[in-house]
N, C-alpha and C positions, 0 to 999 in steps of 0.2 A: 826135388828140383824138376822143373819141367824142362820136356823134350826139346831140342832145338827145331827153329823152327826151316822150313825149307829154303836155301840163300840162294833163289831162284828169282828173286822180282827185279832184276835188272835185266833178265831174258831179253832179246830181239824176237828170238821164234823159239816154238815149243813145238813136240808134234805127238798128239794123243793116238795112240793106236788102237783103236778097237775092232775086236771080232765081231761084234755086231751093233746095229742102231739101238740106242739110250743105256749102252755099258759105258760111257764118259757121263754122262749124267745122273747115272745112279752111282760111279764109284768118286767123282769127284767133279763131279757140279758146281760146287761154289767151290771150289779150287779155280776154275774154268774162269769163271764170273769176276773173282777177283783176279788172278792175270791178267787178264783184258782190261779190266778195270785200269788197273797198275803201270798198264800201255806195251805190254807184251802181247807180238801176236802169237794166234793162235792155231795151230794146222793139222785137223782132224783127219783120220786115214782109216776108214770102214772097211772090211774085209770081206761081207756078207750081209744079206741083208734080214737074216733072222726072222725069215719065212715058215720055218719048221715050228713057230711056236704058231702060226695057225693051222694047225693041219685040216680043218673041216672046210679053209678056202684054197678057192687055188691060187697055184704056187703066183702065176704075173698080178694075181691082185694085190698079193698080199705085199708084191715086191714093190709095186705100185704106190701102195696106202704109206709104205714102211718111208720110200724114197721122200714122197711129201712132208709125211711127219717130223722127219731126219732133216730135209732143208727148211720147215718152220722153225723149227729147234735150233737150229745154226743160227737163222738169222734176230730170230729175240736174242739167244744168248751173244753175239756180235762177233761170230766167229768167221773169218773171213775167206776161208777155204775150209772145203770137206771133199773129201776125194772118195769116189766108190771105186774099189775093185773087185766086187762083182762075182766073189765066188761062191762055190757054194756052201748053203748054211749046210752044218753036223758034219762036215768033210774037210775043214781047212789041213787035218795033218796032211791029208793028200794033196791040194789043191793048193796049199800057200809056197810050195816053189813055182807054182806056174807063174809069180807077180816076182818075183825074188828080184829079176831086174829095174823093173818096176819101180819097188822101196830104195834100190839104190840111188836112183834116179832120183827120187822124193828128197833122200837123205843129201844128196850134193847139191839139188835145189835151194832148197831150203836152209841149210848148214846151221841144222837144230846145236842148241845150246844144252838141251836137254829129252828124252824122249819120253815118255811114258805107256808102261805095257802092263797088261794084269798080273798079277802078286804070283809068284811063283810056287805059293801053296795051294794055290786055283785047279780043281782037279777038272774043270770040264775041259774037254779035250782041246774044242775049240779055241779056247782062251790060254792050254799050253801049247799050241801050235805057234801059235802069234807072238809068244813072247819068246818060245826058244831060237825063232825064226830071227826076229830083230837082235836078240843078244847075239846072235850068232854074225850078226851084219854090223854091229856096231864095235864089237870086240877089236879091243886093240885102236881105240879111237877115245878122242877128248869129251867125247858124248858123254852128260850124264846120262843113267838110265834108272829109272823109279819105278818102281810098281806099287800098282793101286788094287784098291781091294773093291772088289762086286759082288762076293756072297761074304765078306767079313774074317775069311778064316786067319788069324793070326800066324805071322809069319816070323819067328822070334831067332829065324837063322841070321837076318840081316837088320843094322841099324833101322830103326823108325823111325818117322819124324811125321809133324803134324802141323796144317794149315790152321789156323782159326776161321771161319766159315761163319759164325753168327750170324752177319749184317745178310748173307746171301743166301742162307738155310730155308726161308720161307720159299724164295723165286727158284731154290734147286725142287723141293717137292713141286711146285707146279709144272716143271719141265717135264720132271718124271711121267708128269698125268697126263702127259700130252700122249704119250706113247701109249695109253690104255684102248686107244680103240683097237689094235692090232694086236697088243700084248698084257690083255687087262688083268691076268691072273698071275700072270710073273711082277706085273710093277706093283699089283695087290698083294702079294707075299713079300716084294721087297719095302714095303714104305715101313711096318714096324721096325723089323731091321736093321733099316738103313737110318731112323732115328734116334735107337739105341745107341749105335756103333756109334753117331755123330755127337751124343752126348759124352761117352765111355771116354771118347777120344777129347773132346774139350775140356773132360775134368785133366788128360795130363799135363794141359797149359793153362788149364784154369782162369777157361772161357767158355759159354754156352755151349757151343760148337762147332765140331773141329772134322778135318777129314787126314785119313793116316796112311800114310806111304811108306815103300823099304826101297833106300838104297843098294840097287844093285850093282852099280856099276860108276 
């Protein structure tokens, strides 16, 4: 029997949090594509701007190149807000109460339906920063909260569930490629992958492909 699938496409607002630029696009890309499609909008929230994967350039170009690539990528995929805050990349444990106010702000703007933060078996640090940070902000609220997977690692503490992606799987690898000038050897280690996993995940709805989520909250 397949998975259910996510009873999200009635959204008003969603709001994707990433700790850095093209971590919504490699962990759930055509998840993105179709929301928006489906007439949910859409409210991205970058943490950093994932500078530290060039270190041979310096740090304002890299911030520079990352900030461009980030608002091209919004605007193909039709995403109608993206919000920087600015801190900095390899350091969010320290640095993500400086925004703390911040997100709360975001969160009663906005008055997300749902949020989405990276899988709680995510060991980069930066990515448990941001999510212990939001759980901790939304606890005790009608928020759903899902988490997405960026390096794949199965997360079998919490219900799964899985989008079907097929129609948008080709336009999410191009997204991804957008971000190669800045980050060409991370988004080249993630495209195998990120195809695998999107296959893995379609056969448990048995569809081409799929992208897979944990119910946190």
């Amino acid at each position: 029997m397949g998975a259910p699938r996510i009873a999200c496409w009635k959204m008003k607002t969603i709001i994707v949090f990433s700790p850095h630029p093209d971590d919504l696009q490699i962990a759930m890309g055509g998840t993105v594509l179709k929301l928006i499609k489906e007439g949910t909008k859409v409210v991205e929230v970058i943490f950093s701007s994932g500078h530290m994967s060039n270190p041979h350039l310096r740090e304002e170009i890299v911030k520079g190149l990352r900030r461009k690539q980030t608002e091209k990528v919004s605007k193909l995929m039709k995403i109608p807000q993206t919000i920087h805050l600015d801190l900095e990349d390899g350091n969010l444990k320290e640095e993500v109460s400086k925004v703390e106010n911040k997100i709360k702000e975001i969160l009663n703007r906005y008055k997300p339906k749902a949020v989405y933060i990276p899988s709680l078996a995510d060991k980069h640090p930066d990515h448990k920063a941001v999510s212990e940070k939001i759980l901790n902000l939304t606890k005790g609220t009608k928020i759903e909260v899902l988490g997405y997977d960026v390096w794949g690692v199965d997360d079998k503490r919490y219900p799964r569930t899985y989008v079907d992606i097929t129609p948008y799987f080709k336009q999410k690898i191009r997204l991804m490629r957008m971000f190669e000038e800045t980050e060409w050897f991370s988004i080249y280690l993630q495209m195998l992958p990120v195809w695998l996993r999107a296959k893995k995940s379609g056969r448990k709805i048995k569809c081409k492909y799929a992208e897979r989520f944990y119910k946190l909250q």
